[in-house]
C-alpha positions in Angstrom: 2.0 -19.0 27.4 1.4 -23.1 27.7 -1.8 -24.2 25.7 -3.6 -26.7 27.9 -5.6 -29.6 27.6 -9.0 -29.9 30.2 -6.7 -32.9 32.2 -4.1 -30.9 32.1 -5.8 -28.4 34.1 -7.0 -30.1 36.9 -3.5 -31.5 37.0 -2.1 -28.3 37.6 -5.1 -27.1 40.2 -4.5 -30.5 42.0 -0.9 -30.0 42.0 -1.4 -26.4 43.5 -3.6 -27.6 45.8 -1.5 -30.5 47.4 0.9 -27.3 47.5 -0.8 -25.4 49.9 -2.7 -23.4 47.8 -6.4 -24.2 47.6 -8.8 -24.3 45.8 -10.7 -22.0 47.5 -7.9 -19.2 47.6 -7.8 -20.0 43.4 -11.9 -19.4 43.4 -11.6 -16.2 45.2 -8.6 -15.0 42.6 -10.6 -16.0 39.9 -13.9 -14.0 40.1 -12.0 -11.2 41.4 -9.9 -11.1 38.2 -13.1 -11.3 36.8 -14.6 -8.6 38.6 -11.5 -6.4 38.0 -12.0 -7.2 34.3 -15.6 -6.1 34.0 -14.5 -2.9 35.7 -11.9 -1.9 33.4 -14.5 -2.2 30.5 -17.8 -1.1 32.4 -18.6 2.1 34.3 -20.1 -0.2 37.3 -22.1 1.9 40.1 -25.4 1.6 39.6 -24.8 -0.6 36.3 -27.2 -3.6 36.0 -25.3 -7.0 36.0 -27.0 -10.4 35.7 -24.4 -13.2 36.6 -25.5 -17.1 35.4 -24.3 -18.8 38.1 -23.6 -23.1 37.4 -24.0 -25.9 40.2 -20.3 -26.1 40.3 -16.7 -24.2 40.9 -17.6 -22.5 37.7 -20.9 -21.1 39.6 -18.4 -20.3 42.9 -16.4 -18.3 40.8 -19.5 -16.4 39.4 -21.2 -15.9 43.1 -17.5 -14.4 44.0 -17.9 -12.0 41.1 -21.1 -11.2 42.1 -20.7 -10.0 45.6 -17.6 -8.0 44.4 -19.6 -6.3 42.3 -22.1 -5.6 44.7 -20.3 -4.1 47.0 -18.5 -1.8 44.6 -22.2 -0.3 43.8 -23.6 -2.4 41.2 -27.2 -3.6 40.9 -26.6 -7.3 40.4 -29.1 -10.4 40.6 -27.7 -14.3 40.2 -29.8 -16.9 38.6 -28.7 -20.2 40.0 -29.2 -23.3 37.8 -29.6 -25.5 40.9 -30.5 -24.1 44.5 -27.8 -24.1 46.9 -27.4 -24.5 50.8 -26.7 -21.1 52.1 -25.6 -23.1 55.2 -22.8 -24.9 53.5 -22.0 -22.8 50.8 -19.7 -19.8 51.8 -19.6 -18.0 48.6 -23.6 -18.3 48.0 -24.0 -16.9 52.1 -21.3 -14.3 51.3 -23.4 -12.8 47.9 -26.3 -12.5 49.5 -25.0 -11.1 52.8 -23.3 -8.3 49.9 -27.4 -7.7 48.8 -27.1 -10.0 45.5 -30.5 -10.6 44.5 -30.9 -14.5 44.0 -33.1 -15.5 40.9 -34.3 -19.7 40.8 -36.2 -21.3 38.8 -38.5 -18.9 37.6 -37.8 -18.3 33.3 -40.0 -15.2 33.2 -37.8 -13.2 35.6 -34.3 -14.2 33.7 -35.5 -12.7 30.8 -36.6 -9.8 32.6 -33.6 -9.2 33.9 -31.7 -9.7 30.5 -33.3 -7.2 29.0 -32.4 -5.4 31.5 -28.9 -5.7 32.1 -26.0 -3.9 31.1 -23.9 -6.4 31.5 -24.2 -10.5 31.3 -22.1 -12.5 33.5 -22.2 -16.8 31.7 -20.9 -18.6 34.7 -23.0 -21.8 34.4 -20.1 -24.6 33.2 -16.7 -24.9 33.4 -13.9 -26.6 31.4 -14.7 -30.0 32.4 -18.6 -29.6 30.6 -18.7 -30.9 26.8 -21.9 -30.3 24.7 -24.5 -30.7 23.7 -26.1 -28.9 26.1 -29.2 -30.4 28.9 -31.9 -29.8 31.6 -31.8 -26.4 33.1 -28.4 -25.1 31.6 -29.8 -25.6 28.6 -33.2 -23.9 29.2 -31.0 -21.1 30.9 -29.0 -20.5 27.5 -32.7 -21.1 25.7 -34.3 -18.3 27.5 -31.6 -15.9 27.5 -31.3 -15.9 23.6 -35.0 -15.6 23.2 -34.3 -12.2 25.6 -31.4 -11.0 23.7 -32.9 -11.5 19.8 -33.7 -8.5 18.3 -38.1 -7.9 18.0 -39.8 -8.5 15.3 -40.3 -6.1 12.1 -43.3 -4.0 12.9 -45.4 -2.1 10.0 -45.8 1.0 12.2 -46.3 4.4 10.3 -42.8 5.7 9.1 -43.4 9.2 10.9 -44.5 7.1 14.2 -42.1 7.5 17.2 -39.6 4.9 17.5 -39.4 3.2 20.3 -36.6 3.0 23.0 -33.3 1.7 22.0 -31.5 -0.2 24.4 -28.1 -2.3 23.4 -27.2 -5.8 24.1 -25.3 -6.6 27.2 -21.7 -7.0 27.0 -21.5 -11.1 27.7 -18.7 -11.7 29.8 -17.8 -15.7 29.9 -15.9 -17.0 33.0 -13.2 -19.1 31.7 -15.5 -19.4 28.5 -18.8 -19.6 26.9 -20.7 -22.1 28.5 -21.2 -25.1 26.1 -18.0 -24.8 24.9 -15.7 -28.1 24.7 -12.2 -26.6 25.9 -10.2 -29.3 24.4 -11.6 -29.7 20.9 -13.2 -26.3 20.3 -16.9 -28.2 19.7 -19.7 -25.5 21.0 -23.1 -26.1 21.7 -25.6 -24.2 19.0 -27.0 -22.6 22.4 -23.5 -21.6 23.8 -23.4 -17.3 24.2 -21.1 -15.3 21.7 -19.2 -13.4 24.6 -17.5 -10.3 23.9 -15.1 -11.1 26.7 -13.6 -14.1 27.9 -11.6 -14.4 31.7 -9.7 -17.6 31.4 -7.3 -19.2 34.4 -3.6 -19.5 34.6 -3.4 -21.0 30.8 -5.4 -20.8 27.7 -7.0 -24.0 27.1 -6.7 -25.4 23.8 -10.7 -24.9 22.8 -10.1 -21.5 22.9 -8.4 -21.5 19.8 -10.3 -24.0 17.7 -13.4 -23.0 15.8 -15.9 -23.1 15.9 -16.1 -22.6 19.2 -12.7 -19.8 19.4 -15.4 -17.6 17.8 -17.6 -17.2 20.3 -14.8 -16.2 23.1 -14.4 -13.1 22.0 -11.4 -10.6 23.8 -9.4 -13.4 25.7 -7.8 -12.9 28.8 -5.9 -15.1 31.4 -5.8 -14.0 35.1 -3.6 -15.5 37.3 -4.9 -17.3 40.3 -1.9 -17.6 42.2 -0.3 -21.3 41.0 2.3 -21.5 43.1 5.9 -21.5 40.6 6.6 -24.6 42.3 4.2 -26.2 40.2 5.6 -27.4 37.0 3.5 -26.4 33.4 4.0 -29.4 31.3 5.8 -28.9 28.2 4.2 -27.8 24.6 2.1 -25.5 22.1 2.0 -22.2 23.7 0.0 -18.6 22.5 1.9 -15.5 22.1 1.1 -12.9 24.7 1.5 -9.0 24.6 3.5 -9.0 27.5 6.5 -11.5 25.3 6.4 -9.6 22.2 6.5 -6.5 23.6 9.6 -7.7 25.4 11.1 -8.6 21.8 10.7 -5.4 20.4 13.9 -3.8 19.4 14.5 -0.5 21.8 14.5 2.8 19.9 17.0 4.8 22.0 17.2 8.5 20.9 20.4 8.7 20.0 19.9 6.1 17.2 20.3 6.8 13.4 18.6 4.8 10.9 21.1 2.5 11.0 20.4 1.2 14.0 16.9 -0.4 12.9 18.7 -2.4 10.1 18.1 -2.5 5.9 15.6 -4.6 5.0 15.6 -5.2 0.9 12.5 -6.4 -0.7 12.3 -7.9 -4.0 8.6 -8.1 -5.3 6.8 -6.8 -7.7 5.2 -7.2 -11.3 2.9 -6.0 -14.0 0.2 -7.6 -12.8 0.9 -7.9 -9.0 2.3 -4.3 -8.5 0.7 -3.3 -5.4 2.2 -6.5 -3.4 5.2 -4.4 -3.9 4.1 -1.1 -2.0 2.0 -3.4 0.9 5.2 -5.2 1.6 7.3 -2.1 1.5 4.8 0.2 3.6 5.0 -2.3 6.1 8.4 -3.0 6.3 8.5 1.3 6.9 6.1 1.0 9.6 7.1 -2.2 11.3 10.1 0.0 12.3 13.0 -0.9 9.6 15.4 2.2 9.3 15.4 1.9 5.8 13.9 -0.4 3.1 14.6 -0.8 -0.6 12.2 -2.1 -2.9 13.8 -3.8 -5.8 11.3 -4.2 -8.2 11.2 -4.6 -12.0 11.9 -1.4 -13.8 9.0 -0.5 -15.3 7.3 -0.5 -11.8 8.8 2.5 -10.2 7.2 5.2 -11.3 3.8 3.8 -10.3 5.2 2.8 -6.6 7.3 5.8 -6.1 5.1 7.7 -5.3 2.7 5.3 -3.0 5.8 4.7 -0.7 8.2 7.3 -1.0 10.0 6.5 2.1 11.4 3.7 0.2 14.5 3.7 -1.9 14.3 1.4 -5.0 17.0 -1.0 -7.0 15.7 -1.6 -10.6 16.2 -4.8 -12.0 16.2 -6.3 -15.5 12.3 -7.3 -16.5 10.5 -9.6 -19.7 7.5 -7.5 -19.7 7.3 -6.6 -16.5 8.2 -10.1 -14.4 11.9 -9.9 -13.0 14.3 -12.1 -14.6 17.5 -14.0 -14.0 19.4 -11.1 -15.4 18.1 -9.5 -12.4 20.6 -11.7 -10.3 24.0 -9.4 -10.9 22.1 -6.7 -10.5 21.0 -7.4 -7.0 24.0 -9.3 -6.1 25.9 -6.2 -6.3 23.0 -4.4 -4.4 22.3 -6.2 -1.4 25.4 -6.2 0.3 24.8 -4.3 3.5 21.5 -5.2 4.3 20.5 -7.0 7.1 17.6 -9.0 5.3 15.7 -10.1 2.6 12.6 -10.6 1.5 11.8 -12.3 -1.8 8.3 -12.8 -3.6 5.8 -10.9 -2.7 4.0 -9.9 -6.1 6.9 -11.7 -8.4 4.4 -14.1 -10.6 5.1 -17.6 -11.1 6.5 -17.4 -14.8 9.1 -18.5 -16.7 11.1 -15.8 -16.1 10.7 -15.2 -12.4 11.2 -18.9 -11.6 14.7 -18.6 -13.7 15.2 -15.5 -11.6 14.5 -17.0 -8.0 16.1 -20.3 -8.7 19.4 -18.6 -9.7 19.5 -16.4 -6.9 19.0 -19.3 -4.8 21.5 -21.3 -6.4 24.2 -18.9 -6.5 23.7 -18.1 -2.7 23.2 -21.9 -1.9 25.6 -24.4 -0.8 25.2 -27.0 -3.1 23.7 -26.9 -6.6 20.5 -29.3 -6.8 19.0 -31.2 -9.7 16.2 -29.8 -12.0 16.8 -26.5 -12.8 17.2 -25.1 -15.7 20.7 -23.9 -17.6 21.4 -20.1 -16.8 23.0 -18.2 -19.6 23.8 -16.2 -16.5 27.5 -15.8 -16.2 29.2 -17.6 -12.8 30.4 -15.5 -9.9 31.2 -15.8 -6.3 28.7 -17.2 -4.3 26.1 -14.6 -3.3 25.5 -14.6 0.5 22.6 -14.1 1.3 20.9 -11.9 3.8 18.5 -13.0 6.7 16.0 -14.7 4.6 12.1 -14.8 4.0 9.9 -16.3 1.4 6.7 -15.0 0.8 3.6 -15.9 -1.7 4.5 -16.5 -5.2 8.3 -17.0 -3.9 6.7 -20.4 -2.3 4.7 -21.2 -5.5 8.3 -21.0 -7.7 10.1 -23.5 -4.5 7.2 -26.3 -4.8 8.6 -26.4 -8.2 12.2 -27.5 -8.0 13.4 -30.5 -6.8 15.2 -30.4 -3.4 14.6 -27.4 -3.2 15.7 -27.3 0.7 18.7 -27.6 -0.1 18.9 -24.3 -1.7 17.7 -22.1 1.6 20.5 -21.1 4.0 20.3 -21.6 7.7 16.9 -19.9 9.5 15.0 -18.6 6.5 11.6 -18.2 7.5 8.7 -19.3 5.2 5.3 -17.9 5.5 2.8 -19.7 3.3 -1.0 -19.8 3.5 -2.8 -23.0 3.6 -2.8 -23.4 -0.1 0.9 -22.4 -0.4 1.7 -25.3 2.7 -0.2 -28.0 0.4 2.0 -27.2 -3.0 5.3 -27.5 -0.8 4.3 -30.9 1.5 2.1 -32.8 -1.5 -0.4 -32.7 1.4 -3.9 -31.4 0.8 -5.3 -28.4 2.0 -7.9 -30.4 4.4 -5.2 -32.6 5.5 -3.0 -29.4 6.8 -6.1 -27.6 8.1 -6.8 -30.2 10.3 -3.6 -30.7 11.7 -2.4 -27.2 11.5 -0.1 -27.0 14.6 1.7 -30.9 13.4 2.2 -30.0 10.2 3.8 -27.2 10.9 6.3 -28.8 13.5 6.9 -31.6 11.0 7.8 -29.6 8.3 10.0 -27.4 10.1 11.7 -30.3 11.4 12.1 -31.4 7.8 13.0 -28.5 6.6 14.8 -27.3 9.1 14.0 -23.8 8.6 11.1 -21.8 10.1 7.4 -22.1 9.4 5.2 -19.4 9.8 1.5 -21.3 8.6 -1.3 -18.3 8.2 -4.5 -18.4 8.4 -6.9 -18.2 11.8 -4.6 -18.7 14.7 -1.5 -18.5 12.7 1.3 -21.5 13.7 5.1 -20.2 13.6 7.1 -23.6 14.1 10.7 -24.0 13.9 13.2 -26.5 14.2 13.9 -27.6 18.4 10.9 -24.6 19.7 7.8 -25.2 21.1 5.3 -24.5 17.9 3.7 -21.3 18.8 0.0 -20.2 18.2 -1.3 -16.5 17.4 -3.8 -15.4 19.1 -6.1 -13.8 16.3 -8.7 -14.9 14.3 -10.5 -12.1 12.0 -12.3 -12.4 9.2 -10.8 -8.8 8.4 -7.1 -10.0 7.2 -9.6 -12.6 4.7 -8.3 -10.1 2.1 -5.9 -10.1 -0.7 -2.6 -8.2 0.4 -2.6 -9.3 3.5 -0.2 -11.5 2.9 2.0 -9.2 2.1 1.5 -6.7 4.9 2.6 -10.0 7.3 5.7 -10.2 5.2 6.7 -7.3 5.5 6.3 -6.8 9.0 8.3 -9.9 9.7 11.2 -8.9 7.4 11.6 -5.7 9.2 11.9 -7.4 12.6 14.6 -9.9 11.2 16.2 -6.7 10.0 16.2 -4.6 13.5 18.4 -8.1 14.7 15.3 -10.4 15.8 16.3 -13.8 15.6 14.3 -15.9 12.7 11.7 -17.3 15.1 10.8 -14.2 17.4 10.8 -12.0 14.3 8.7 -14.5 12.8 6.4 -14.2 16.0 6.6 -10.9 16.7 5.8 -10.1 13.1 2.6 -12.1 12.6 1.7 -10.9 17.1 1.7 -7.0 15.3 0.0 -7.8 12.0 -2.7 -9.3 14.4 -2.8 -7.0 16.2 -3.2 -4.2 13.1 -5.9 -6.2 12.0 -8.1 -6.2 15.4 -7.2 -2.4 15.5 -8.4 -1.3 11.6 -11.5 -4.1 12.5 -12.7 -2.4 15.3 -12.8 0.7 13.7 -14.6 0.0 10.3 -15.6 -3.6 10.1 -14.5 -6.9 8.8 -16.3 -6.4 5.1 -14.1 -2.6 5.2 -10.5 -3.8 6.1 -8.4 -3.4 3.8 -4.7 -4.6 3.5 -3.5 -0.9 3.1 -5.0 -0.5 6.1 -3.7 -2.8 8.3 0.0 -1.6 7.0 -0.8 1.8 8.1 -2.2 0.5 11.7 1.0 -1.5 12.3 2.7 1.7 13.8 -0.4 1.9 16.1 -0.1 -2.2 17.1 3.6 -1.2 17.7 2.6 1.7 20.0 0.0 -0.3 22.2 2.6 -3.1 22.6 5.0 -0.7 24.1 2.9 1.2 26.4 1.9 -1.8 28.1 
């Protein structure tokens, strides 16, 4: 789904407009995806629902979600910023001829009513507003935080009875919190954190910058009817459920394991030996019919039995760390496998640089510059499955020269920001500002596929639109997760995804795992073992759309 700029927005309204559909048919779609929203999430008769209602089309689409609520049993009042002519103003005659109570210019009653509420409905600015924040918006957004912080300590007598509990309202923000600056991801210090956000026909691009992308919570984008006659411009898009689920490979019952391809993993050392079973495990449950972990020797009987649904190819080790005697070994074992991941866990040593650059040169094209003699005999050229490269894999590649030239055709490279800066020369400031070019230029260059991690992952490759991922969780801030990504893409390119949707769809489900194991125990909890394990359920919730 097309990223858009704020101009970009109004192009397209404007452009649906001049094509017979209105402005005031998009309105009424608009708060009644809203509505719909909040009633998927809330039990609503009877509920109390404060809506923040703006001067503009913002405010229209809140006085529209209003009335529908209203008149499906809610108790809802509407605290206008401005006051508005109930003789001009259909959608302000039309809420309170549903019974919306109208609030105005009285500070004492919003707060009232927020501690009241069940649920908070922010439709005071739109996606043409930009911080910072004035007047009465900003003494709205002023009063309802001062209603929503939590009271003061008391020194009450510890076998006194407590007092009432009551939660926070769920914030609901129409198209998003207001404050928010939907092209550069700037938020006012007064904007609401909302726990949901209803967006219109296209994400806009501030809903995926921080600092701002923090505070929009669960994202969703309801149509509003733009007519298909209306052409979305090229560029950047954001992976939706509905597309990955429409990758997914098919699991008919009549399948063997087979069918789901052979994905080989080669990872794994004294020191990193659990980057070996976090990989593996998610390869398994990323739907792979069978995975092999080759791995140095001495590794297997600690991994065996954490992922026993693996089957294992030993390779020659210095003290643990795979080396370029290795290279035989898994030239004769690979064949038959449908692809291949390579360096999770490895190390960057001496030894598992020889090993990685001799793979690479034997299944390369052409032999580069800088590398080292191998004492390794010559033999046919090795080809190669479907390719990744993962973590200490991309820390042995910043090392060689040309080192390009050594990858065959679509092998996807997944590095962190860190990783990105040791491959480009770039810094790490210099990528994280440009996250979405750097990965299209470097792609380009390349001309392989870029997966860049971090918050809103980037998968870019060579002639696509760069694609963003639509997660952002402190959870995955944890060491294996890394792995558990590589995995899960590696299995994908092994069920027959092509390079780039496997690459998506890899990094969509490890997302996904993530918000899943999140929800349930907390960011500060999650654990990369975790999110391996919740991949199966991120899998099952894509299919059961």
């Amino acid at each position: 789904m097309r990223l858009l700029s704020v101009a970009e927005m109004r192009a397209l309204e404007a452009d649906a407009d001049a094509a017979g559909h209105g402005y005031a048919r998009m309105m009424a779609q608009a708060g009644a995806a809203v509505a719909q929203a909040i009633e998927e999430r809330e039990p609503i008769a009877e509920r109390a629902i404060v809506v923040l209602v703006g001067p503009g089309n913002n405010g229209g689409d809140g006085l529209v979600v209003a009335r529908l609520l209203r008149e499906r049993g809610a108790k809802v009042q509407a605290y206008l910023s401005a006051v508005r002519d109930e003789a001009t103003d259909e959608v302000y005659r039309q809420a309170i001829a549903a019974g919306v109570e109208i609030l105005v210019d009285n500070q004492d009653a919003l707060r009232r009513a927020v501690l009241q509420a069940d649920v908070l409905v922010d439709a005071l600015l739109g996606t043409g507003a930009k911080p910072p924040l004035r007047g009465a918006i900003a003494a709205i957004l002023e009063n309802v935080r001062i209603a929503l912080a939590p009271a003061p300590p008391t020194l009450a007598p510890v076998h006194a009875v407590a007092p009432a509990w009551r939660p926070r309202p769920r914030i609901v923000a129409v198209d998003g919190p207001s404050g928010l600056d939907f092209d550069t991801g700037e938020a006012d210090p007064l904007a609401l954190d909302a726990s949901l956000t209803i967006t219109f026909a296209a994400p806009k691009w501030g809903h995926v910058r921080l600092p701002g992308a923090a505070k929009v919570g669960e994202l969703l984008v309801a149509d509003i009817g733009i007519p298909e006659s209306v052409i979305v411009p090229a560029g950047p898009a954001l992976a939706t459920p509905d597309v990955v689920a429409g990758w997914l490979p098919p699991r008919p019952a009549g399948a063997n394991k087979g069918t789901f391809g052979r994905a080989m993993i080669v990872a794994g050392s004294s020191n990193y030996t659990g980057a070996a079973i976090l990989s593996a495990s998610a390869a398994v449950r990323a739907g792979a019919g069978l995975v092999t972990l080759a791995l140095p020797g001495i590794l297997h009987t600690a991994v065996v039995a954490a992922i026993p649904e693996a089957t294992y190819l030993l390779l020659p080790h210095t003290l643990g760390v795979v080396n370029e005697r290795a290279v035989p070994v898994l030239r004769d074992g690979v064949e038959g496998y449908t692809a291949l991941l390579v360096g999770p866990g490895l190390g960057n040593t001496v030894e598992s640089r020889a090993f990685l650059r001799t793979l690479l040169r034997s299944g390369g094209a052409i032999r580069p510059t800088g590398f080292v003699k191998s004492d390794v005999p010559a033999s046919a050229p090795l080809d190669l499955p479907a390719l990744v490269i993962d973590a200490d894999g991309l820390n042995i590649l910043s090392t060689a020269a040309a080192w390009p030239e050594l990858l065959p055709p679509d092998t996807i490279l997944t590095p962190h920001p860190g990783e990105m800066a040791r491959l480009t020369g770039l810094s790490i400031d210099e990528i994280q500002s440009a996250r979405i070019e750097t990965a299209q230029t470097w792609a380009n260059a390349w001309q392989q596929i870029v997966v860049l991690k971090g918050a809103f992952t980037v998968v870019a490759a060579p002639g696509e639109q760069p694609m963003l991922l639509p997660f952002a969780n402190a959870g995955l801030a944890k060491a294996g997760t890394g792995d558990v990504l590589a995995g899960a893409i590696v299995a994908l390119r092994a069920q027959g995804l092509s390079a780039f949707r496997a690459a998506i769809a890899g990094a969509y489900l490890h997302g996904l795992a993530g918000e899943i194991v999140t929800q349930r125990v907390g960011a500060a909890g999650t654990a990369a073992s975790d999110v391996a394990h919740a991949l199966a359920e991120a899998w099952r919730r894509l299919q059961n759309r």
